[in-house]
N, C-alpha and C positions, 0 to 999 in steps of 0.2 A: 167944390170938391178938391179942387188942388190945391188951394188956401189952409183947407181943412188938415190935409196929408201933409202940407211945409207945417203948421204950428203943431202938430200930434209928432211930427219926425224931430221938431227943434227943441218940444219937450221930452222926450225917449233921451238925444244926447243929453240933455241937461240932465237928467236925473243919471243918466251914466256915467256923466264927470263928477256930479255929488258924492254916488256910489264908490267911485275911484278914489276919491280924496277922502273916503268914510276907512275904506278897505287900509288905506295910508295909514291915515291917522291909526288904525288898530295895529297895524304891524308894529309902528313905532314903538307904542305903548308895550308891545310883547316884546320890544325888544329892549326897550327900558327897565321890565320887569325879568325876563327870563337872562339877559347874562348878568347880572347883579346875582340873582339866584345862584347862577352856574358859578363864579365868582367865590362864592360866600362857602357851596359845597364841596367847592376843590379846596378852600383852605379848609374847612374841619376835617377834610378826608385826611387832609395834609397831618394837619393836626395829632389827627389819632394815629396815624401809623407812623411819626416823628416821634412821640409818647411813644410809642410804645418799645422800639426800637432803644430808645434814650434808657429807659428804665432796667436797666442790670438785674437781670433774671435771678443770679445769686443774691445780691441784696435785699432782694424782694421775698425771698425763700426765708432771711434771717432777718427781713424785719416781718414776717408771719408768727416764725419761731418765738420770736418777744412775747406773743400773746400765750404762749405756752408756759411761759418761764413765771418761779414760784411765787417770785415780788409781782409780778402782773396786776392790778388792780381795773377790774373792770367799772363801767360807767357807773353799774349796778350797785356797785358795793361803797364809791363814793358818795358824802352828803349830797345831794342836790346841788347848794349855792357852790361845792368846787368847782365842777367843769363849767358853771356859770361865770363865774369871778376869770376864768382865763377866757371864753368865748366873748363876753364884754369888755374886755380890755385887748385882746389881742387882735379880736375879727370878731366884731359884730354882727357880721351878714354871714359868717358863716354857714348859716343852715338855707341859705338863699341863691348864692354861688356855683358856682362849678367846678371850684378850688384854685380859683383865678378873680381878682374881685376888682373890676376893669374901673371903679368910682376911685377904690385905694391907689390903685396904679397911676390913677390920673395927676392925682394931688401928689403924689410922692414923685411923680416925674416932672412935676412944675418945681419943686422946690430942688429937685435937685441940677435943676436947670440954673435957677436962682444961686444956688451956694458950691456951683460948678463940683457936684463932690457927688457919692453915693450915699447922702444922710439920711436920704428916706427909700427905703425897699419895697416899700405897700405891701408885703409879704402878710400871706393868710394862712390860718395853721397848716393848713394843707402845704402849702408851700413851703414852710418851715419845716414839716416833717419829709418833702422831698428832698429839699438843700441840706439835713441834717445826714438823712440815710443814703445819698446816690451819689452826693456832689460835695466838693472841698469847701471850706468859706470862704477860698477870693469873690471880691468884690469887679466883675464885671459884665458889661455888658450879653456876653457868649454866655455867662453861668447861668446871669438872671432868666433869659433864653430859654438855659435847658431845662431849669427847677419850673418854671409856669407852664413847658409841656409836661414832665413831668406829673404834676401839683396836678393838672387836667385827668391823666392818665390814673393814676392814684382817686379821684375823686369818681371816674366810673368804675373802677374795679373793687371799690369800699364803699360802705355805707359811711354817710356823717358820725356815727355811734363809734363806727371800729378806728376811724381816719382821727378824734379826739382820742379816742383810749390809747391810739401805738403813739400819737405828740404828747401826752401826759405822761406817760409810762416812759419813754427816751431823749425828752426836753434837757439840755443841760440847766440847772439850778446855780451853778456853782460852787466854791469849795470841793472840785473836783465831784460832784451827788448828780447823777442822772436818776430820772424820773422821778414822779407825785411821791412815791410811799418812801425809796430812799431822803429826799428831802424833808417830808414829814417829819422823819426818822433824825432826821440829821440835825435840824433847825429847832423841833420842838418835840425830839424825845416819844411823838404819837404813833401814831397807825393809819391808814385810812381802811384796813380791814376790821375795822371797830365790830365791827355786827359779828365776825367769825371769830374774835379774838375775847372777847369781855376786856376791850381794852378801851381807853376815852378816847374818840373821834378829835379831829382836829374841830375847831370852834368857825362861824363863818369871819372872824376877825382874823383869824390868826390862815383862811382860804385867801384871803385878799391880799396878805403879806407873800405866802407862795406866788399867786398870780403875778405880783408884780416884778418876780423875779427874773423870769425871760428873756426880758425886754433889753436887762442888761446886769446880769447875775454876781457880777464882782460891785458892781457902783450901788446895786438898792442891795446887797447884803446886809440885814440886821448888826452881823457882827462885824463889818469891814467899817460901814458906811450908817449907824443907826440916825440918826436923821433923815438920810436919803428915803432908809425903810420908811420912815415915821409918814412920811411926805406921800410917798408913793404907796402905800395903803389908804390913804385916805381917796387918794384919785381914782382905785379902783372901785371904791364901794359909793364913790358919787356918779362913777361911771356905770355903776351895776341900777343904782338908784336913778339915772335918766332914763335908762331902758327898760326900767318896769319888772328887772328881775329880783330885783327886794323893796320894801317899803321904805317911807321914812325914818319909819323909826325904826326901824332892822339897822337902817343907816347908821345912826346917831346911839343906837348901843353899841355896832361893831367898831366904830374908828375910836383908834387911839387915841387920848385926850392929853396923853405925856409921853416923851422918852421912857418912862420908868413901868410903861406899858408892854413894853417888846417883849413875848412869851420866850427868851432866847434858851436854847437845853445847851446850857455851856458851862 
């Protein structure tokens, strides 16, 4: 009887100190997962009310107003391959993002580690439409800062449709030409309101040559730098051709095959 009650009492604590060490082990685990969590939601809190605060309510009023104004070219009235030819060369992932594109940033912050400088920005349209409309062009670290809260802030209060139509519409091009249809206008004499105008659309060759103007609008200028263009049209439509947003042989009729190809309205 007492033999009985010592091994039933000496199995009770044992499964009590298991119990205990089971109950441990779970806490830990909640505590491993809950302030990571806690962690993770103070910084988007952070986030969105440093966005939002960052973003100049007047600015934000006249870069709406843009969409009113009579050059405006919405997504709709663009060919198709336009707003493809700058989404492919400039941000890729843009319809994937949050207007912050953490892969680009990764590699643009290793090399500019590498070449002690700011030569790569990893900047995504989104970002580029913040840093154009809120903030100056200095190159530094406090700027890059503001434009990717920004760039966040902008990417939940717009849809991806209206965030490419206000960066196509107030992109510098160069030659003093901001936006898609002024440049059109300026470079090749066209329209991109073709449909409303009975006027002849820009061609998907002569999309590619715009698109690659952004990146650095005085250096791939047709008329400054035709080479440069010649070069840098061809990388946009091998770039639009890896990702599936034209064929082959869309490819291989769009690129230029000579200097003597350049559509220039001069």
């Amino acid at each position: 009887m007492n033999a009985s009650y010592t091994l039933d009492n000496v199995s009770e604590k044992s499964e009590s100190r298991e119990q205990k060490q089971k109950k441990r082990r779970n806490m830990n685990l909640m505590k491993w997962l809950i302030y990571p969590a806690l962690v993770i939601f103070a910084l988007c809190l952070f986030t969105v009310i440093a966005a939002e605060k960052l973003t100049d309510g007047e600015q934000l009023v006249k870069l709406e107003e843009i969409r009113n104004e009579s050059g405006f070219v919405s997504i709709e009235q663009m060919p198709a391959y336009l707003p493809k030819a700058f989404v492919g060369i400039e941000d890729h992932r843009f319809y994937d993002h949050v207007g912050v594109d953490p892969i680009s940033m990764v590699r643009a912050f290793w090399v500019d580690i590498k070449t002690k400088s700011f030569a790569q920005g990893g900047s995504t349209i989104t970002m580029q439409l913040a840093k154009n409309q809120f903030l100056t062009q200095e190159k530094s670290i406090n700027r890059k800062f503001k434009e990717l809260l920004i760039a966040i802030h902008l990417d939940r209060i717009y849809t991806k449709e209206e965030i490419l139509e206000m960066y196509l519409n107030t992109i510098y091009f160069g030659h003093g030409k901001y936006g898609i249809e002024e440049a059109a206008n300026f470079y090749l004499g066209k329209t991109l309101q073709a449909n409303d105008l009975g006027e002849e659309t820009i061609t998907l060759s002569e999309a590619a040559m715009l698109a690659s103007l952004p990146k650095a609008p005085e250096y791939f200028s047709p008329i400054k730098h035709p080479e440069e263009a010649f070069n840098r049209q061809a990388v946009v439509l091998n770039r639009m051709n890896e990702l599936g947003m034209i064929t082959e042989n869309e490819k291989e009729a769009a690129v230029w095959k000579s200097l003597d190809q350049l559509p220039i309205n001069q």
